[in-house]
N, C-alpha and C positions, 0 to 999 in steps of 0.2 A: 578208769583211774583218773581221779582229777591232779593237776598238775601242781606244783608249789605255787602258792603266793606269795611271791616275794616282793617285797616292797621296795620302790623303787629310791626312794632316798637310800637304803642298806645297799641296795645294787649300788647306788653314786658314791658313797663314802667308801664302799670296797673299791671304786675304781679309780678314783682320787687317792687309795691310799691312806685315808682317814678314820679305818676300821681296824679294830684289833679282833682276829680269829682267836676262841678259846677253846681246846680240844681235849678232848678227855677219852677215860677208856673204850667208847662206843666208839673211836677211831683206830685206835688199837684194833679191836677185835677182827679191822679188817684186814689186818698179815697174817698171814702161815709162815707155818712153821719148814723149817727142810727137810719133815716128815711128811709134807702136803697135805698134813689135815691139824696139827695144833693151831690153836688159836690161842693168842694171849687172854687172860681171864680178864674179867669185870672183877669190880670186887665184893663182890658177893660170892662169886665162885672161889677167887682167891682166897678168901677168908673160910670157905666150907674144906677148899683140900688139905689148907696147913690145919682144920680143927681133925680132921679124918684121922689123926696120928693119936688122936687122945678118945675117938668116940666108943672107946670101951671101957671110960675109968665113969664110976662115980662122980665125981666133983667134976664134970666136966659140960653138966647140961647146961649151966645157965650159960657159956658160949655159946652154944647150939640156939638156945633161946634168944640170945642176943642180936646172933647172924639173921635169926629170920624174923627176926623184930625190925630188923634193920637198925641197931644201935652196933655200927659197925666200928667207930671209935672206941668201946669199950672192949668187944671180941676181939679186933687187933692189938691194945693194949694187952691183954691179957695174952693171948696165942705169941707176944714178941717176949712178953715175962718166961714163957713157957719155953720156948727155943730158944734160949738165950746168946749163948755165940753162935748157935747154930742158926740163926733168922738169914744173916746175910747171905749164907749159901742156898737157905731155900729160899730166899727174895730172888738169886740170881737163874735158881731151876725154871721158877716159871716165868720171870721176861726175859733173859737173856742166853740161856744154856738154846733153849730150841731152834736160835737162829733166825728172828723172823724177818721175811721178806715184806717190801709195804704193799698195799692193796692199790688198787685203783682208787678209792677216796686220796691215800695221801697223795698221789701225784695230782689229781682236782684239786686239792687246798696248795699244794707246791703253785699250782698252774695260777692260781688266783692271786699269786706271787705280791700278798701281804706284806709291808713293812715288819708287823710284828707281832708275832705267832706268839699266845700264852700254851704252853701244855701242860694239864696235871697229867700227866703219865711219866713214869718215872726211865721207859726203854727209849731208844734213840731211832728210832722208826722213821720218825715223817722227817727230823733233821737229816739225815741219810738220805732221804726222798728227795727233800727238796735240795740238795748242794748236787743232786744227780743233773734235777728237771732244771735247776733256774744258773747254773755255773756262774753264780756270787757268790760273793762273801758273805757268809751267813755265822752271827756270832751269837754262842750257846752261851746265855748267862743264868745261872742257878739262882733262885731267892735270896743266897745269904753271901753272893759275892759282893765285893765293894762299889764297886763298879756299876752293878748292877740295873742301877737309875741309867746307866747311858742309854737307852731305847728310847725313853721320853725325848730328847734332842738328838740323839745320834742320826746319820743320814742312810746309815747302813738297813741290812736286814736283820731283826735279833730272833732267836727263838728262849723264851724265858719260860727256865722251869720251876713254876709256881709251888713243886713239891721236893724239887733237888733230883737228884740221879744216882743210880744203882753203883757208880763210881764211886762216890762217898754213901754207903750206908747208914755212917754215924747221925749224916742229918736231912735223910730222910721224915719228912714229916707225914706219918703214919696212923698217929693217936691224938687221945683230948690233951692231953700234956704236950706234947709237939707242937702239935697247934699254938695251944697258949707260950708256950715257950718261945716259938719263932716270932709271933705277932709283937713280943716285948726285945728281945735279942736283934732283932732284923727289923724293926718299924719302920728304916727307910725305905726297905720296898714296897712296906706295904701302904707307905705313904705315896709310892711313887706310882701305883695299880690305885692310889685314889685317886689321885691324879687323872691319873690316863682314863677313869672313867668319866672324867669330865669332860676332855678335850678329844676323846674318840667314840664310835657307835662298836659296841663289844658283839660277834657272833657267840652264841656257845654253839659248839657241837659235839656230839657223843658225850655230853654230858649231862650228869645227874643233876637234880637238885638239893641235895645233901651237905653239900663242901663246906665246913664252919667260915674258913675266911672267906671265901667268895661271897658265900651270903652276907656276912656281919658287914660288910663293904658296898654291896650293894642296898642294904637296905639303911645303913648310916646315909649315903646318899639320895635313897627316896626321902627317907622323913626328914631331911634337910631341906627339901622342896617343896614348892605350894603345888599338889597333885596336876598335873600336865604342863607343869612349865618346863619342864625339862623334856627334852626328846629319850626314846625308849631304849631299853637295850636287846637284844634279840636270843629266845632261846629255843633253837630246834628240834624238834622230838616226835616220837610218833603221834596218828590221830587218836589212839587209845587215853591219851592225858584225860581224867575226866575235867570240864567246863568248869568246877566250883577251883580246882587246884589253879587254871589256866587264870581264874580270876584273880586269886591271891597273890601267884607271881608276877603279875604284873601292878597289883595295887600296895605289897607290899616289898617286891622289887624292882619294880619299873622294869621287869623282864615284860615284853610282848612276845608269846609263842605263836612260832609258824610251825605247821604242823605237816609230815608229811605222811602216804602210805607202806608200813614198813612191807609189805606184800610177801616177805618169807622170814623168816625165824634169820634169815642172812642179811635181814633188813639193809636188803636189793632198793629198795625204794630212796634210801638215804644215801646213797650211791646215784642213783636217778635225779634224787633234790639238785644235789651241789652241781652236776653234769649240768644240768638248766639255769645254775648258777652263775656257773663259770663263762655259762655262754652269753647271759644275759650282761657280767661287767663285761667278758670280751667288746660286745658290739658299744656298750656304755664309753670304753679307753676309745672306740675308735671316734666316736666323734668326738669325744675331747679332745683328742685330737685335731679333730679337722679344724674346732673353734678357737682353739688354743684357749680355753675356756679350764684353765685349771686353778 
């Protein structure tokens, strides 16, 4: 099994402090449940078990069609029209009713003890994780708080939820309407995540390449740029990625992937990645240390 490549500039700005971690559902999926075998869904699965209520009516294929088309903005629109008051209570069945414990990734990303954590996940997992592993102050700031920009200058640790929390369902952003609604209602933060994509090196992990505002932000920033003048930003994923996709994202994201072995359907190997990670900025802090070279 060959090892991660990771690059050692990403090792140096995560050891400095100068990296923003971005986590998504494939980080999630590594908590159980206090049944010891739930898993929180992706969203694909999320979106097949709330369609499950409706897969015997008529007028219900083109959901179906849309889930595995992957036009998942539409089928969550549509399945949130569908369960109308009742969404909140089934948004809170699958991340929050099971109770989930965090996995050995969240305590690796706790341990690599980032300034500041973006999460689209909407459960409180790795925040829980890390106020356990790192005993600071760690402040939870939603997209649509006012405050929100304070990560950019703040000295503290933040974790910012780029999709909002199960707390407030109201402004959950979930659908193409949400989306567009929050990117005009809230544009100072996503002024403030342009920002930060300037002045920091961004990891993704566990995440997809779908997300409307992630993308529309990062690639406003590549075609603002004459191609390589800007350093990369980093997105993690299995070796399975085909080559033509890996190209696109990085020439029309300036995303550069690192790719690792998922080696079981538990993708054990992304667990393995970050572990070589973590050890790789540990030994990076310790000689910054010795040079005072920071």
């Amino acid at each position: 099994m060959k090892d991660v490549d990771w690059p050692t500039s990403l090792v140096n700005d995560i050891a400095r402090r100068r990296a923003i971690l971005v986590i998504g559902s494939g980080v999630s999926k590594h908590a159980t449940g206090a049944d010891g075998s739930t898993k929180p869904p992706v969203w694909k699965e999320f979106l097949k078990s709330a369609a499950m209520k409706y897969q015997n009516q008529d007028d219900s294929e083109h959901i179906f069609s849309a889930i595995e088309s992957g036009d998942f903005l539409h089928a969550c629109e549509w399945l949130k029209n569908r369960y109308d008051e009742g969404w909140p209570l089934f948004l809170r069945s699958k991340f929050t009713d099971p109770r989930f414990s965090p996995g050995r990734i969240h305590e690796v990303i706790a341990l690599l003890d980032s300034r500041i954590v973006f999460t689209l996940n909407f459960d409180d997992i790795y925040e829980n994780k890390s106020r356990e592993v790192n005993e600071k102050s760690l402040f939870v700031k939603n997209y649509y708080d006012s405050d929100v920009c304070e990560f950019l200058r703040g000295s503290d640790r933040y974790v910012v939820k780029v999709h909002g929390n199960l707390n407030s369902p109201a402004n959950l952003i979930f659908t193409q309407g949400e989306y567009a609604n929050a990117r005009v209602k809230h544009n100072l933060f996503y002024s403030a995540f342009d920002a930060a994509l300037m002045t920091h090196t961004f990891l993704f992990l566990g995440c997809g390449y779908g997300d409307p505002d992630v993308n529309l932000l990062l690639e406003n920033q590549a075609f603002r740029s004459l191609p390589g003048s800007i350093e990369p930003h980093y997105f993690l994923t299995s070796k399975e990625i085909p080559k033509d996709l890996k190209e696109s994202l990085r020439k029309n994201r300036n995303l550069k992937t690192i790719t690792y072995d998922r080696i079981d359907d538990d993708h054990t190997g992304l667990v393995n990645a970050m572990e070589a990670l973590l050890h790789q900025v540990e030994n990076a802090r310790v000689s910054l240390a010795e040079t005072s070279n920071w």
